[in-house]
C-alpha positions as CSV (number, residue, x, y, z in Angstrom):
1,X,0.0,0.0,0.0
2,X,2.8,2.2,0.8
3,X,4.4,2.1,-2.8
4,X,1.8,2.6,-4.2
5,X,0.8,5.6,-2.6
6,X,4.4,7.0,-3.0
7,X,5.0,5.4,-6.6
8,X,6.3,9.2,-7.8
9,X,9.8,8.7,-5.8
10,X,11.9,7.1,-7.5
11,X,13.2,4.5,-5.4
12,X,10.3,3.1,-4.6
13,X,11.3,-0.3,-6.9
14,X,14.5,-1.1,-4.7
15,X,11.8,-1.4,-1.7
16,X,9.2,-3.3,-3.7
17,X,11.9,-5.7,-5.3
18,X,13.3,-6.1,-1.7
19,X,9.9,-7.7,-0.6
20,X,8.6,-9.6,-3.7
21,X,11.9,-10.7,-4.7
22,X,12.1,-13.0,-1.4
23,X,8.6,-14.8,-2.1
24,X,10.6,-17.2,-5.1
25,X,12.9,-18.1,-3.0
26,X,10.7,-19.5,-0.6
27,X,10.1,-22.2,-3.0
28,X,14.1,-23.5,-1.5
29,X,12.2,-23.9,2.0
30,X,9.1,-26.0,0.4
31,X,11.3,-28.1,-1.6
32,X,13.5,-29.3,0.5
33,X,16.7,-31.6,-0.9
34,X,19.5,-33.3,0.4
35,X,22.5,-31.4,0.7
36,X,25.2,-31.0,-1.7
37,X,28.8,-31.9,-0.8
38,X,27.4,-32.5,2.5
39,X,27.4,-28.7,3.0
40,X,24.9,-26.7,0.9
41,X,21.1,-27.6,1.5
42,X,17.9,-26.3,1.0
43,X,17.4,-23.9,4.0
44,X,20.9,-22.8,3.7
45,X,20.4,-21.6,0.4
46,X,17.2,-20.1,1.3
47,X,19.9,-18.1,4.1
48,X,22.2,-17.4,1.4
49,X,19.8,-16.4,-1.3
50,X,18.3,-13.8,1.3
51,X,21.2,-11.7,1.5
52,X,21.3,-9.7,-1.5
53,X,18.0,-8.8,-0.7
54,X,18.7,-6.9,2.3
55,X,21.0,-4.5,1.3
56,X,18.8,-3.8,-2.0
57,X,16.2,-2.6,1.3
58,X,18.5,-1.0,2.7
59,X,19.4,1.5,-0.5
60,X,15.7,2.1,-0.5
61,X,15.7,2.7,3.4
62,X,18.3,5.2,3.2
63,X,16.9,7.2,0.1
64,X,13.7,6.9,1.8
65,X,15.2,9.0,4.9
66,X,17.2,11.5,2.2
67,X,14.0,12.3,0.4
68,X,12.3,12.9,4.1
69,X,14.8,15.2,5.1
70,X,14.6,16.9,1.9
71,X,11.4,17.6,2.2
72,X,11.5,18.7,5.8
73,X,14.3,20.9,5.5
74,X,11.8,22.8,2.5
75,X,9.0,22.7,4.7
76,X,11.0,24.4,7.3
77,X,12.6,27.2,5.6
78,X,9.0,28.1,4.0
């Protein structure tokens, strides 16, 4: 609801691909195989797999608090 309500800033797709990009991977948690090498399984691939998603949040996160500011600062100095 938020990004869609806020769909004119620009970095609102780093925060939308930061959610819907974990739901495929999910699929490594409901189907589950043996490991590989004795080492790399399902869940710690889902782990893995995870990762790059949270710092694509976290670019969003911190634009998000830029534009905020921004837009404070204006609203102050009117």
């Amino acid at each position: 609801r938020w990004a869609l309500k806020h769909r004119d800033r620009r970095y609102v797709y780093l925060l939308v691909i930061s959610i819907v990009g974990v739901y495929p991977m999910t699929l490594l948690e409901l189907l589950d195989f043996s490991p590989i090498w004795s080492l790399l399984d399902a869940h710690s691939l889902w782990h893995l797999s995870t990762i790059p998603f949270t710092f694509i949040m976290y670019e969003g996160i911190l634009r998000d608090l830029e534009h905020e500011a921004l837009h404070e600062q204006q609203k102050n100095s009117v």
